[in-house]
C-alpha positions in Angstrom: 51.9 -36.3 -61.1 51.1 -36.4 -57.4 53.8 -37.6 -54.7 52.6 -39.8 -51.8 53.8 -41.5 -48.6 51.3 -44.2 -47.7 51.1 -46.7 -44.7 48.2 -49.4 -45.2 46.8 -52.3 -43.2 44.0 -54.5 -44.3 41.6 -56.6 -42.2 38.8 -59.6 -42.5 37.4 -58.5 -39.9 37.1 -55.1 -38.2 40.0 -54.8 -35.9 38.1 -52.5 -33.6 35.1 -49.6 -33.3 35.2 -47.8 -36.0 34.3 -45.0 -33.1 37.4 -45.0 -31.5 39.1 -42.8 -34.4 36.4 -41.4 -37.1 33.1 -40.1 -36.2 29.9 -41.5 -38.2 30.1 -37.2 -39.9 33.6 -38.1 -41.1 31.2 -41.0 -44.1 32.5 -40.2 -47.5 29.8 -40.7 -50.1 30.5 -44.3 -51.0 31.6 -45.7 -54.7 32.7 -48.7 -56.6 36.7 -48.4 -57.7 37.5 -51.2 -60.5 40.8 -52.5 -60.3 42.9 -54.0 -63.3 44.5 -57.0 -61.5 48.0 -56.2 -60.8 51.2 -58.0 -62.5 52.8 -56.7 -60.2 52.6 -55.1 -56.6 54.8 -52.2 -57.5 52.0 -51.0 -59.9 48.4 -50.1 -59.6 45.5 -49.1 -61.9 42.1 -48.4 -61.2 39.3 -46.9 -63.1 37.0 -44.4 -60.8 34.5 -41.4 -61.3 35.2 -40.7 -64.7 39.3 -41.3 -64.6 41.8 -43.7 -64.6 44.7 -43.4 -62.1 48.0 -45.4 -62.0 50.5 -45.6 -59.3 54.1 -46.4 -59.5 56.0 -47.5 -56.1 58.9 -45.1 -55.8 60.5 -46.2 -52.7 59.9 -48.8 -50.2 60.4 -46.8 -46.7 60.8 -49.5 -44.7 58.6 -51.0 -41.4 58.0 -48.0 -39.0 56.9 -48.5 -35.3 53.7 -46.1 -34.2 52.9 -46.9 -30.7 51.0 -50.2 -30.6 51.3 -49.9 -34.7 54.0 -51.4 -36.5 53.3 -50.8 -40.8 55.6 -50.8 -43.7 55.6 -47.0 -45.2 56.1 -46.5 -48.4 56.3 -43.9 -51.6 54.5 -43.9 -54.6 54.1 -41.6 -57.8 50.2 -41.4 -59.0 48.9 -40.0 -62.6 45.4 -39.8 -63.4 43.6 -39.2 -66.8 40.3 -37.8 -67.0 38.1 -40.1 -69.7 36.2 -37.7 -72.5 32.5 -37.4 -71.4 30.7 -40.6 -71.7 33.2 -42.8 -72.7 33.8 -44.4 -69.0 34.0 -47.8 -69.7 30.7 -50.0 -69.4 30.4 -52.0 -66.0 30.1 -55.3 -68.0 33.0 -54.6 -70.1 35.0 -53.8 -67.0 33.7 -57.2 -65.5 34.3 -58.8 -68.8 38.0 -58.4 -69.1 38.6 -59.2 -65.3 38.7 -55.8 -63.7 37.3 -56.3 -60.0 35.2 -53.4 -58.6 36.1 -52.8 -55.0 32.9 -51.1 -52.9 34.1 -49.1 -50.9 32.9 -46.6 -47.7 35.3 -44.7 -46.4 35.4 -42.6 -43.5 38.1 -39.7 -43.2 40.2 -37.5 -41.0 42.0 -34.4 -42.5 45.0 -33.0 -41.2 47.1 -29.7 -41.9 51.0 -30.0 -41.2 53.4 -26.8 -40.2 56.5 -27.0 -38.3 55.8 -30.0 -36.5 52.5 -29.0 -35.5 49.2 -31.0 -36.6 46.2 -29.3 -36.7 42.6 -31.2 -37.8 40.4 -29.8 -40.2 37.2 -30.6 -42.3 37.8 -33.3 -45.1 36.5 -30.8 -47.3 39.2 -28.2 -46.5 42.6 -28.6 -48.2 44.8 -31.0 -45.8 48.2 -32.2 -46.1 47.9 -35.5 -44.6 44.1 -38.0 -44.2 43.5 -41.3 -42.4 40.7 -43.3 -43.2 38.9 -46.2 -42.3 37.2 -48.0 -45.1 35.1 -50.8 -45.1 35.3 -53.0 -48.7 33.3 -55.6 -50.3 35.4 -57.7 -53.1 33.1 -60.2 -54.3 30.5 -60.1 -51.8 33.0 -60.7 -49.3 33.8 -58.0 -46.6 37.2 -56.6 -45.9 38.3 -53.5 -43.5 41.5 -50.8 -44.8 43.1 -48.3 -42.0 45.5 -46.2 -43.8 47.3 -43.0 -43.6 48.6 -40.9 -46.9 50.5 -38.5 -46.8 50.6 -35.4 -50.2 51.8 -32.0 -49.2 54.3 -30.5 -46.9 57.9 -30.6 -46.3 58.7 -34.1 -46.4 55.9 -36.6 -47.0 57.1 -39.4 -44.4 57.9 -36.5 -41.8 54.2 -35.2 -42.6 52.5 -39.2 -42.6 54.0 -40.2 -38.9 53.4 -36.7 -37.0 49.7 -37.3 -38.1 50.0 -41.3 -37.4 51.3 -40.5 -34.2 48.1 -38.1 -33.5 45.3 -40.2 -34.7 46.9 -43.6 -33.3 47.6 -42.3 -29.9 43.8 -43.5 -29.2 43.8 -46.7 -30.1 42.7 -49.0 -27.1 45.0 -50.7 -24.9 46.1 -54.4 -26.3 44.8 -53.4 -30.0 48.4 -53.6 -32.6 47.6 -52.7 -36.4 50.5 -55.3 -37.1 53.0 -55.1 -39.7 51.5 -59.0 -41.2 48.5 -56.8 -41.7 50.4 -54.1 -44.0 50.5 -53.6 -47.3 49.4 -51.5 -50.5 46.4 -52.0 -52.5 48.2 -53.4 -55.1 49.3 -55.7 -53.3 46.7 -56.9 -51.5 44.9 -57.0 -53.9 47.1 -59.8 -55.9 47.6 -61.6 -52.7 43.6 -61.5 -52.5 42.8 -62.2 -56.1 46.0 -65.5 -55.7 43.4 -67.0 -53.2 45.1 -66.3 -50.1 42.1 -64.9 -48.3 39.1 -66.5 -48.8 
């Protein structure tokens, strides 16, 4: 089981340059995630690069203020299970009993935490803390995710708005990742999937 603290927004458009916080070295090779619709936005289970991973909300943190961003931070508990070789489920069966593949490509920013301190490092070094920006395509429609997730260190939400507070500090004047814009995947997700965004 892995512990997180995760604040999310999503977008229909890009809310700004992608430039002003990743640089174009930070790309993540990009992949399709396929989401079981979620029942409920407490829950969520996707199927990715041979595993399947399910997240339980823990705690709801409550709606922290960054700066000019204002985003709803919150805990979660996440398993995964590795699927035997070959047996990843087919595309078309996914498709076929309404799991929605999400493209996604992300880029990253790793941080280290100790004592207060952040320090930046290479997304392949181990980190305590990452941002990304990720641009999505759900049914050939394009969407934008800025989110910080916090794993290791003392205390996860301590860890999550030290790094927020480093990353966001460049945001350009008049810009506000808004608390409307915030939530999980899961729940997104469902709110995208109930026709609420086109």
């Amino acid at each position: 089981m892995l512990r997180t603290c995760e604040i999310r927004w999503f977008f229909q458009t890009a809310p700004f340059d992608r430039s002003l916080l990743v640089r174009e070295t930070a790309e993540a090779a990009p992949r399709t995630d396929w989401y079981a619709p979620p029942a409920d936005p407490r829950c969520g289970v996707k199927a990715r690069e041979g595993q399947l991973e399910t997240k339980l909300l823990v705690q709801d943190d409550g709606v922290r203020v960054m700066g000019l961003a204002t985003g709803r931070m919150q805990t979660w508990s996440k398993w995964s299970l590795a699927f035997p070789p070959n047996e990843f489920p087919a595309a078309e069966l996914l498709a076929a009993t309404g799991w929605v593949p999400v493209n996604k490509r992300r880029f990253l920013r790793s941080f280290r935490y100790h004592s207060g301190d952040v320090a930046e490092v290479d997304p392949q070094e181990d980190a305590d803390c990452q941002f990304e920006w990720t641009e999505l395509a759900v049914r050939g429609a394009p969407y934008w995710t800025i989110g910080l997730e916090a794993f290791r260190g003392p205390g996860l939400g301590q860890v999550l708005l030290c790094v927020a507070a480093r990353v966001l500090q460049d945001l350009p004047g008049g810009t506000c990742l808004a608390e409307e814009n915030s939530a999980s995947y899961p729940a997104w997700l469902r709110t995208l999937l109930e026709g609420e965004y086109p």
